[in-house]
MDTraj code that builds the backbone (N, CA, C; nanometers):
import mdtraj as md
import numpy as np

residues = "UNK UNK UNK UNK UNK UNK UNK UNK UNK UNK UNK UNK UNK UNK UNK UNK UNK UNK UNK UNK UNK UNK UNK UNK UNK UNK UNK UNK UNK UNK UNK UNK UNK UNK UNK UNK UNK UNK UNK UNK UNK UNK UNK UNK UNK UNK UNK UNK UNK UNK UNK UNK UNK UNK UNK UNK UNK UNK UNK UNK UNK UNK UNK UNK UNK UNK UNK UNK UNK UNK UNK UNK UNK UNK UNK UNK UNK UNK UNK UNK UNK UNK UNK UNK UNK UNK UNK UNK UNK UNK UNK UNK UNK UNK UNK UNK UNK UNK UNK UNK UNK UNK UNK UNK UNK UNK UNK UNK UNK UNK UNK UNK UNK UNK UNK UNK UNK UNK UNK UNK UNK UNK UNK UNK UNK UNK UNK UNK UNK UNK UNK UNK UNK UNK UNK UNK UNK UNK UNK UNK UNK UNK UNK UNK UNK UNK UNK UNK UNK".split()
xyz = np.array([
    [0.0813, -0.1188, 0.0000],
    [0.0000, 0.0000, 0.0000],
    [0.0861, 0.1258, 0.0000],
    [0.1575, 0.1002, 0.0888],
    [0.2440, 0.2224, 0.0772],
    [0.3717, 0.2956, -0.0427],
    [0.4080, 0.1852, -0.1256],
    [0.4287, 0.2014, -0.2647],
    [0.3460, 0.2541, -0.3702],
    [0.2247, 0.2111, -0.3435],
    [0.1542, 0.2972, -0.4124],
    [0.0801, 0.4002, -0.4283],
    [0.0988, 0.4593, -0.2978],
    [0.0844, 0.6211, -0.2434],
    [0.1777, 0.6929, -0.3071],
    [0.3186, 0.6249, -0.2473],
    [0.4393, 0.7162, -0.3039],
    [0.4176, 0.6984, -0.4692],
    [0.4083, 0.6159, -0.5506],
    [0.4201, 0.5992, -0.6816],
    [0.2728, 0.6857, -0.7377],
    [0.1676, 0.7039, -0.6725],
    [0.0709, 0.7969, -0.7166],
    [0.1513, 0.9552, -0.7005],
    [0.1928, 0.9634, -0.6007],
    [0.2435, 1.1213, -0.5625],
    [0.3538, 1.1960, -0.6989],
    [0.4227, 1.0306, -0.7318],
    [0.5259, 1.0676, -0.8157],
    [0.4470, 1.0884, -0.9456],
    [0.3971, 0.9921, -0.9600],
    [0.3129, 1.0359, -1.1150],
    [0.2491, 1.2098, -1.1077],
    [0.1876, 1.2105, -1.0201],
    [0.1182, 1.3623, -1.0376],
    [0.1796, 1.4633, -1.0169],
    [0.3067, 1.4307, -0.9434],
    [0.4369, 1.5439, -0.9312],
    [0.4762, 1.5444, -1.0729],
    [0.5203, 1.4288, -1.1817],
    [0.5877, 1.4813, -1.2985],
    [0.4066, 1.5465, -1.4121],
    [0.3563, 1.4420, -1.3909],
    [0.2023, 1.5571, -1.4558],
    [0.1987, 1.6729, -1.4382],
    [0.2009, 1.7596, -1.3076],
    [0.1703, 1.8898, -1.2730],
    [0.3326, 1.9701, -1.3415],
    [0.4228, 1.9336, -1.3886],
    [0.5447, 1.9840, -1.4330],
    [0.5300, 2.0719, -1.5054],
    [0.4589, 1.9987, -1.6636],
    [0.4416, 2.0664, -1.7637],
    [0.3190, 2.1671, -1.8027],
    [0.2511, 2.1572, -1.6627],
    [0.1035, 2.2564, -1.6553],
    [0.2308, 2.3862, -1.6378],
    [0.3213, 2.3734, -1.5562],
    [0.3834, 2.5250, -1.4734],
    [0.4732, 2.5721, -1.5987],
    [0.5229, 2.4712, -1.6586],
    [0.6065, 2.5614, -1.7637],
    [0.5223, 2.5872, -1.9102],
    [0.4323, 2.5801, -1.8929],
    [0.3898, 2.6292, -2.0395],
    [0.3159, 2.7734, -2.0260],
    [0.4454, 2.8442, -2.1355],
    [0.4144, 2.9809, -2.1547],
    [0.2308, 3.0259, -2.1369],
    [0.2478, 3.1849, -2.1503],
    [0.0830, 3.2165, -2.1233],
    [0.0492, 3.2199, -2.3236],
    [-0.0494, 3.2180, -2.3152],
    [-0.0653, 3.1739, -2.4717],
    [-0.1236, 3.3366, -2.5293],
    [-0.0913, 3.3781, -2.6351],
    [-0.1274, 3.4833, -2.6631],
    [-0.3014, 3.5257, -2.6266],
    [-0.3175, 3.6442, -2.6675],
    [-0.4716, 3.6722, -2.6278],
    [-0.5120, 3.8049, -2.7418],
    [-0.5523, 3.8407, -2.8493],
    [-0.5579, 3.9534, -2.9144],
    [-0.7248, 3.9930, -2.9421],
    [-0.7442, 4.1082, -2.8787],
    [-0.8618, 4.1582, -2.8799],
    [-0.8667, 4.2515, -2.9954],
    [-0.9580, 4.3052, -3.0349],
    [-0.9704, 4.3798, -3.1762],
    [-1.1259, 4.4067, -3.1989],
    [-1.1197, 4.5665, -3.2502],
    [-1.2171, 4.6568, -3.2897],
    [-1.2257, 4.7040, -3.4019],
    [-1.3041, 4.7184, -3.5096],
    [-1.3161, 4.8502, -3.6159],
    [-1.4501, 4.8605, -3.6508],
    [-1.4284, 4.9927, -3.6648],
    [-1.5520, 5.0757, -3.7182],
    [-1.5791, 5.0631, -3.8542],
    [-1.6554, 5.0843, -3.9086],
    [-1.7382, 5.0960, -4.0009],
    [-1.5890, 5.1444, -4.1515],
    [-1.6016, 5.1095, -4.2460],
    [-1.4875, 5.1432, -4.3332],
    [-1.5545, 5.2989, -4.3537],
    [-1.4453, 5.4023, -4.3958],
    [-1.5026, 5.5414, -4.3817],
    [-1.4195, 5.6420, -4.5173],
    [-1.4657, 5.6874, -4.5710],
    [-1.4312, 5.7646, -4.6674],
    [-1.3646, 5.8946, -4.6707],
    [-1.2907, 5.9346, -4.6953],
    [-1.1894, 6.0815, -4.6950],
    [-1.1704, 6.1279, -4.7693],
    [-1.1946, 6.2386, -4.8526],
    [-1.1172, 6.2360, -5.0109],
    [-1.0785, 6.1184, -5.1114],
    [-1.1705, 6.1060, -5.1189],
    [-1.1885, 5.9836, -5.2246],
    [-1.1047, 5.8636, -5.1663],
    [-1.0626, 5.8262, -5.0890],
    [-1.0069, 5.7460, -5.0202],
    [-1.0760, 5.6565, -4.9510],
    [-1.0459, 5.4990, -4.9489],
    [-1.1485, 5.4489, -4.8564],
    [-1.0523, 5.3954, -4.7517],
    [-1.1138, 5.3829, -4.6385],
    [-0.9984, 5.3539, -4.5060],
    [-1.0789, 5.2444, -4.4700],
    [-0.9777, 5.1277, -4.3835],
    [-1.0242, 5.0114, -4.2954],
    [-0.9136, 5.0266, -4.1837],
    [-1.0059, 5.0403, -4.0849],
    [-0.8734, 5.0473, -3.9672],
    [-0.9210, 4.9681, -3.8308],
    [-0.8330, 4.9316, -3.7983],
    [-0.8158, 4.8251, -3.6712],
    [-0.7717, 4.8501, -3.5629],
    [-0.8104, 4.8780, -3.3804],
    [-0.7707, 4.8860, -3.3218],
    [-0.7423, 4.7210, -3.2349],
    [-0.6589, 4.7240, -3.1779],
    [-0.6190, 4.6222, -3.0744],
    [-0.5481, 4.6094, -2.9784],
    [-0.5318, 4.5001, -2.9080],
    [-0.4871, 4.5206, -2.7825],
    [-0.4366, 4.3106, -2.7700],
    [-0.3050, 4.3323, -2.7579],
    [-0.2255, 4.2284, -2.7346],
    [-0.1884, 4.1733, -2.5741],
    [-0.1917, 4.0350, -2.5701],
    [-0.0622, 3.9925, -2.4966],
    [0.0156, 3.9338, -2.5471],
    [0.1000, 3.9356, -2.5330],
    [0.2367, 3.8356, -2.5566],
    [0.2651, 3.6854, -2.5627],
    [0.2076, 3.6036, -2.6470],
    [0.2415, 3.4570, -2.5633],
    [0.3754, 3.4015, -2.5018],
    [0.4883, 3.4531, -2.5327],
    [0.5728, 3.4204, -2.4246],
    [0.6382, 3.5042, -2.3228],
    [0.6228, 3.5996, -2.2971],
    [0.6641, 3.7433, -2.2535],
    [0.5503, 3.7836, -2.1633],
    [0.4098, 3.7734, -2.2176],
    [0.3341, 3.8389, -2.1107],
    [0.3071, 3.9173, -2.1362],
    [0.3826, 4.0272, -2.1847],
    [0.3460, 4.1633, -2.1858],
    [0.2380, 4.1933, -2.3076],
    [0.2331, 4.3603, -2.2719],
    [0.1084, 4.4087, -2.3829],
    [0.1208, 4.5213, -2.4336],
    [0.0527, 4.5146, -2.5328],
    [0.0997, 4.6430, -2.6718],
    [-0.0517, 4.6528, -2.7289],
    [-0.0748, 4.7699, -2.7340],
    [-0.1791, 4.8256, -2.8050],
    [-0.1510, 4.8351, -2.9894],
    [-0.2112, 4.8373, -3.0728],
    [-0.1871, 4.9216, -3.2168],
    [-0.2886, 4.9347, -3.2997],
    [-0.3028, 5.0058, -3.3631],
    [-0.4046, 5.0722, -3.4821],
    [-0.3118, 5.0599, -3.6067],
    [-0.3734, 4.9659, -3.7331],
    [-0.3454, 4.9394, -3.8091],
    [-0.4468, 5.0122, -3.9356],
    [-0.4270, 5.1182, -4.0282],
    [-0.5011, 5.1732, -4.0817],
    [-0.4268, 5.1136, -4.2621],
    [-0.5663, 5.1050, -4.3266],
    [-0.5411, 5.0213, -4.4601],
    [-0.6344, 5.1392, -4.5397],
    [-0.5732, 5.1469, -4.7031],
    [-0.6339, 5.2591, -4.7447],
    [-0.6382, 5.2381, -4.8931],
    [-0.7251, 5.2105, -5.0326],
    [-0.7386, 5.2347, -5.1226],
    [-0.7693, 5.3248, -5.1624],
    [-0.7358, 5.4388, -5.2381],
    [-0.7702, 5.5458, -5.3119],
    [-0.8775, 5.5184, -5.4321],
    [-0.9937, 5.5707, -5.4527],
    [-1.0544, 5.5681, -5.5818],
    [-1.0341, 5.6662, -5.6585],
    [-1.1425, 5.7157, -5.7431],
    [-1.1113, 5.8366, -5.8498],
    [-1.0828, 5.9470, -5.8124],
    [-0.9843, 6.0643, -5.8741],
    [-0.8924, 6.1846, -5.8143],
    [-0.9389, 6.1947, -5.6836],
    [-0.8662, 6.0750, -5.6177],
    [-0.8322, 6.1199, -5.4535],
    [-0.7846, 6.2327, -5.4369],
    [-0.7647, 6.3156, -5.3285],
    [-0.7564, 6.4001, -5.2762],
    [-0.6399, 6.4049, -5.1914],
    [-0.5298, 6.4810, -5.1211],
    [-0.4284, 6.4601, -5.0602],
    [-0.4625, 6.5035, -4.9514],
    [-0.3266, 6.4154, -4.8422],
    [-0.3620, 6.5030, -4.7266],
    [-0.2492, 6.6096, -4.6885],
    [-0.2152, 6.7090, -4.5816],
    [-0.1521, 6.7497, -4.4863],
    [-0.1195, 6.7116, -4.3735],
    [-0.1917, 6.6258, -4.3678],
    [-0.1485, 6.5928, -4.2189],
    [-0.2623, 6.4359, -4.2008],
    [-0.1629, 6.3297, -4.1555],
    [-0.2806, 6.2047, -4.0911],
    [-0.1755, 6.1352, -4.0042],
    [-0.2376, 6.1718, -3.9227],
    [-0.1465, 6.0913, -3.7576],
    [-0.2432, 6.0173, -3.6981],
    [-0.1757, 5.8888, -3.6633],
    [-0.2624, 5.8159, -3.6321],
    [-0.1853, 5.7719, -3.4399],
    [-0.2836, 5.8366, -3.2910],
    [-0.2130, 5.8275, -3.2070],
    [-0.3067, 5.6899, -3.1310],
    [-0.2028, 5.5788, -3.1140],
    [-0.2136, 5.5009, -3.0563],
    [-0.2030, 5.4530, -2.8942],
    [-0.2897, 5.4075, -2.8119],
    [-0.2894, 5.4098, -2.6734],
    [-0.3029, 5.2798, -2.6336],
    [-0.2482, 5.2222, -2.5193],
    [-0.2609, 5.1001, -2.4106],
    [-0.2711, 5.2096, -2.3072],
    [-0.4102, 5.1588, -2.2684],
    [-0.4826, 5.2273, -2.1235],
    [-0.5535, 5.1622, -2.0327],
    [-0.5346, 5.1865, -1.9156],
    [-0.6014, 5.0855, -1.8632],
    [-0.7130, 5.1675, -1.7754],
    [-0.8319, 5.1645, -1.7535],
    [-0.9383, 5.2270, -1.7363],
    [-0.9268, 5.4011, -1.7569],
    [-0.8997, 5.3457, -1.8816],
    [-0.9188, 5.4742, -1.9401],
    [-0.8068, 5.5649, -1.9141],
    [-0.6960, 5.5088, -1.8614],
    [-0.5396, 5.5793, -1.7969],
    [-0.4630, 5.5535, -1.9009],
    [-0.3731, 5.6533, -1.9731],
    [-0.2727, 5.6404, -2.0508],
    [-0.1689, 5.5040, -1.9556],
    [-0.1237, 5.4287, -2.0084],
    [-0.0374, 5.3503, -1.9738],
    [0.0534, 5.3509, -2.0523],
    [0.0881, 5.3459, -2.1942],
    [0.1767, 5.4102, -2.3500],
    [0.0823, 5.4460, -2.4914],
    [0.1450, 5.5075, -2.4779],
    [0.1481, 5.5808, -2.6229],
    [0.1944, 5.6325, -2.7387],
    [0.1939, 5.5927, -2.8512],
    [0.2520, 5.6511, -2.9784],
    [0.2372, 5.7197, -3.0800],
    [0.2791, 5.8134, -3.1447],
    [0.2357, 5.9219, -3.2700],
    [0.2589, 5.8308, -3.3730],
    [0.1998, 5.8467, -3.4872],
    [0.2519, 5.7809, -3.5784],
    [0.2254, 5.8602, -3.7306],
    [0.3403, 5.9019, -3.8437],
    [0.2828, 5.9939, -3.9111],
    [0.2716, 5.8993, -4.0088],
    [0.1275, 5.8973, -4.1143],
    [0.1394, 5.8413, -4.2561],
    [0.1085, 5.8867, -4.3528],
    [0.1160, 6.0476, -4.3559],
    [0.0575, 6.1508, -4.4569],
    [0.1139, 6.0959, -4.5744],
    [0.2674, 6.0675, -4.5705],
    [0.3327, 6.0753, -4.6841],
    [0.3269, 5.8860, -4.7778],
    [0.2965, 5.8033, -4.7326],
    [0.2581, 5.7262, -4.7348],
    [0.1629, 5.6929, -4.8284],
    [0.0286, 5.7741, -4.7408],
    [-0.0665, 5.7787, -4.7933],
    [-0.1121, 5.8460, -4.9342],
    [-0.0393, 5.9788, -4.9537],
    [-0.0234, 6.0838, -5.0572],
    [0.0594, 6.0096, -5.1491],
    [0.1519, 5.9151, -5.1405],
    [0.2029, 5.8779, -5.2442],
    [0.1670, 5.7191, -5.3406],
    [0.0974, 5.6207, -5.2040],
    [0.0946, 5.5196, -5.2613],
    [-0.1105, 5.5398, -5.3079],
    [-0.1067, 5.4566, -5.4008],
    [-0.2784, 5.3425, -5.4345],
    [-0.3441, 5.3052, -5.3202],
    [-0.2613, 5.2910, -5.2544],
    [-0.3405, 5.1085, -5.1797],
    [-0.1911, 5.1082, -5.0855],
    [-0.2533, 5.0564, -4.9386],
    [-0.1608, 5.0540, -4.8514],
    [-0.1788, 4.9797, -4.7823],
    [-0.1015, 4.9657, -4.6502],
    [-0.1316, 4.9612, -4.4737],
    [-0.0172, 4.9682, -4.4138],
    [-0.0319, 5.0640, -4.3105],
    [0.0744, 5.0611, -4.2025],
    [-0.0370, 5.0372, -4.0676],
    [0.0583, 5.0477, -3.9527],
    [0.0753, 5.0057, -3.8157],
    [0.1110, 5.0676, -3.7390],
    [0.0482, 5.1346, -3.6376],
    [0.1220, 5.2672, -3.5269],
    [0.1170, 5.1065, -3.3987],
    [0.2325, 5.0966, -3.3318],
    [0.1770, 5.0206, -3.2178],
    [0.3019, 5.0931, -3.1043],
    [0.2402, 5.0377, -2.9868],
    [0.2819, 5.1168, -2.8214],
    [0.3846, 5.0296, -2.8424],
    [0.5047, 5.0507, -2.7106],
    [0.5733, 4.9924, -2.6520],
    [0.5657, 4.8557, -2.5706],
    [0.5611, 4.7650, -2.5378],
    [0.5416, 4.6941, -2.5061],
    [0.5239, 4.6793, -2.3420],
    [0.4449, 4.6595, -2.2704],
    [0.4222, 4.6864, -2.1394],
    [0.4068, 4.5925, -2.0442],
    [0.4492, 4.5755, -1.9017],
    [0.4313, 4.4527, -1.7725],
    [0.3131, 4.5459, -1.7318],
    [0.3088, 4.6391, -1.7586],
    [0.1330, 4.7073, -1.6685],
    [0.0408, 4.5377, -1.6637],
    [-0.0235, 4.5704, -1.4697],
    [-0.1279, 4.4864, -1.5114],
    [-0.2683, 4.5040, -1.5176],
    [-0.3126, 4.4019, -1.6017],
    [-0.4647, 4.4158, -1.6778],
    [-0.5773, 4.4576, -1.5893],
    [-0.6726, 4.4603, -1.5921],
    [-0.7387, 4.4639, -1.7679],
    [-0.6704, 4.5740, -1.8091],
    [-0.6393, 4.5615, -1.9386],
    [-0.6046, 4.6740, -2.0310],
    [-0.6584, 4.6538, -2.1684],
    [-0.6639, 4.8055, -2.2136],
    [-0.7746, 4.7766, -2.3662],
    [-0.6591, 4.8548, -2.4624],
    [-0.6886, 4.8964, -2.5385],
    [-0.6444, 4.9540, -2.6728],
    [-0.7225, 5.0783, -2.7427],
    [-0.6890, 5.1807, -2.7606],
    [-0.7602, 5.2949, -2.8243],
    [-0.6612, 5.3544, -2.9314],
    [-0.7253, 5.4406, -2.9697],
    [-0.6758, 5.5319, -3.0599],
    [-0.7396, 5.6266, -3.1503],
    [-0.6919, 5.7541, -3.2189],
    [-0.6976, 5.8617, -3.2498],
    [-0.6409, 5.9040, -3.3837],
    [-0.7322, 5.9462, -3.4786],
    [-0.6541, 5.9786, -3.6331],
    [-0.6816, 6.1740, -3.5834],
    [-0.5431, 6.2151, -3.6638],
    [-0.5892, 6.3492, -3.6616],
    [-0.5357, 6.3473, -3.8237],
    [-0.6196, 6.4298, -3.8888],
    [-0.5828, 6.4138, -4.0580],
    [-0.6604, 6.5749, -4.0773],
    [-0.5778, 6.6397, -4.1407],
    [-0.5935, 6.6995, -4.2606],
    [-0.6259, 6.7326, -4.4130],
    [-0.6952, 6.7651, -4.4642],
    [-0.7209, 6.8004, -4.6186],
    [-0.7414, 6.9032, -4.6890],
    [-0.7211, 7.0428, -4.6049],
    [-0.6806, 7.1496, -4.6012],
    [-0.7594, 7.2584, -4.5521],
    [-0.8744, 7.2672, -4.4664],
    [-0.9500, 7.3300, -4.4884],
    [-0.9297, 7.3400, -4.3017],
    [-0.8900, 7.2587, -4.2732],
    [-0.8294, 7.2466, -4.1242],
    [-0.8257, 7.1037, -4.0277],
    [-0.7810, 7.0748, -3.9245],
    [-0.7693, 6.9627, -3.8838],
    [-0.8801, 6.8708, -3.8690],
    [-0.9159, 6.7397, -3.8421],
    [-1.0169, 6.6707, -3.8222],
    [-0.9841, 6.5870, -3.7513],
    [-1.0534, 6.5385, -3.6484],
    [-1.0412, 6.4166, -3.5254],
    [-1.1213, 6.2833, -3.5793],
    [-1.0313, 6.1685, -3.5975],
    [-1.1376, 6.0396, -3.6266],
    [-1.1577, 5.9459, -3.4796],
    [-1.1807, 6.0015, -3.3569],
    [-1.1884, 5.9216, -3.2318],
    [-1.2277, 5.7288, -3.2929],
    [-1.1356, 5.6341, -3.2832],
    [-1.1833, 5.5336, -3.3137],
    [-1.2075, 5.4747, -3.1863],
    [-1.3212, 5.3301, -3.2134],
    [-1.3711, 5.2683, -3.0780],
    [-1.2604, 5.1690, -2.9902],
    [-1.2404, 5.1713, -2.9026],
    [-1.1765, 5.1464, -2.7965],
    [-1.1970, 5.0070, -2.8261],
    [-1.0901, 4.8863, -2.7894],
    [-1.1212, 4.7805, -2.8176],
    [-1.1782, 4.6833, -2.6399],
    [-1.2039, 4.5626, -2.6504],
    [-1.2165, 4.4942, -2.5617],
    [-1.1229, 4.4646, -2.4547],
    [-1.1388, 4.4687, -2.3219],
    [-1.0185, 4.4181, -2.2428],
    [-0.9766, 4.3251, -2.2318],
    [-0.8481, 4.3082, -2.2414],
    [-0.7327, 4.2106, -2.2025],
    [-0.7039, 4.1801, -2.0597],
    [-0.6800, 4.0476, -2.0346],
    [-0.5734, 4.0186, -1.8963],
    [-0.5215, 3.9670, -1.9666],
])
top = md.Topology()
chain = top.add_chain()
for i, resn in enumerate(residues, 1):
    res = top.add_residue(resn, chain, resSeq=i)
    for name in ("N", "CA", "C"):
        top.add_atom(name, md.element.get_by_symbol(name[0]), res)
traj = md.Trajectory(xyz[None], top)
């Protein structure tokens, strides 16, 4: 009897091993609004909010995608500012410029994303277009994505 106490203990000691070392597995939450038009331009943009699967950590980014149709229009200015916040608290943040980008290519996509962060959760993902077309600045407030742990 008593062999097979100890020989149960041992089995579930090497079982429970590989529960403790396996990394946290990624987690990616994600938002977008409605595709939206600018000067003949059509935009698809993505907010989100990461963890890390082996690291842990978390990074916000807004990924904005853009086909031009007939005599698009240019801009002056399109910054796209990216946030990891956690109730609504700046935690990082990034500027990101793609005027020139945008003014030069058809068809695109870039990526503004935060720094990578140990802040802990919940944390969500936001972000902010400020764009130009000459007549003066414009705010595209995009929707805040879902929270992360």
């Amino acid at each position: 009897m008593r062999k097979r106490v100890f020989a149960l203990a041992g089995v579930m000691a090497i079982a429970a091993v590989p529960a403790l070392a396996t990394p946290a597995s990624a987690v990616k939450r994600c938002e977008s609004p409605p595709q939206d038009y600018i000067s003949n331009i059509q935009f698809v943009v993505e907010t989100c909010v990461e963890r890390h699967h082996t690291t842990g950590k978390f990074q916000a980014r807004v990924t904005v995608k853009w086909t031009k149709l007939n005599n698009p229009g240019g801009f002056t200015q399109f910054d796209v500012y990216t946030r990891l916040e956690r109730n609504d608290a700046l935690i990082e943040g990034r500027n990101c410029d793609f005027e020139s980008k945008i003014n030069r290519y058809d068809s695109g996509a870039e990526t503004c994303a935060t720094a990578w962060s140990t802040r802990n959760p919940p944390l969500t993902g936001d972000g902010t277009i400020y764009y130009n077309t000459g007549p003066g600045q414009k705010t595209w407030q995009l929707p805040g994505t879902p929270s992360i742990r």
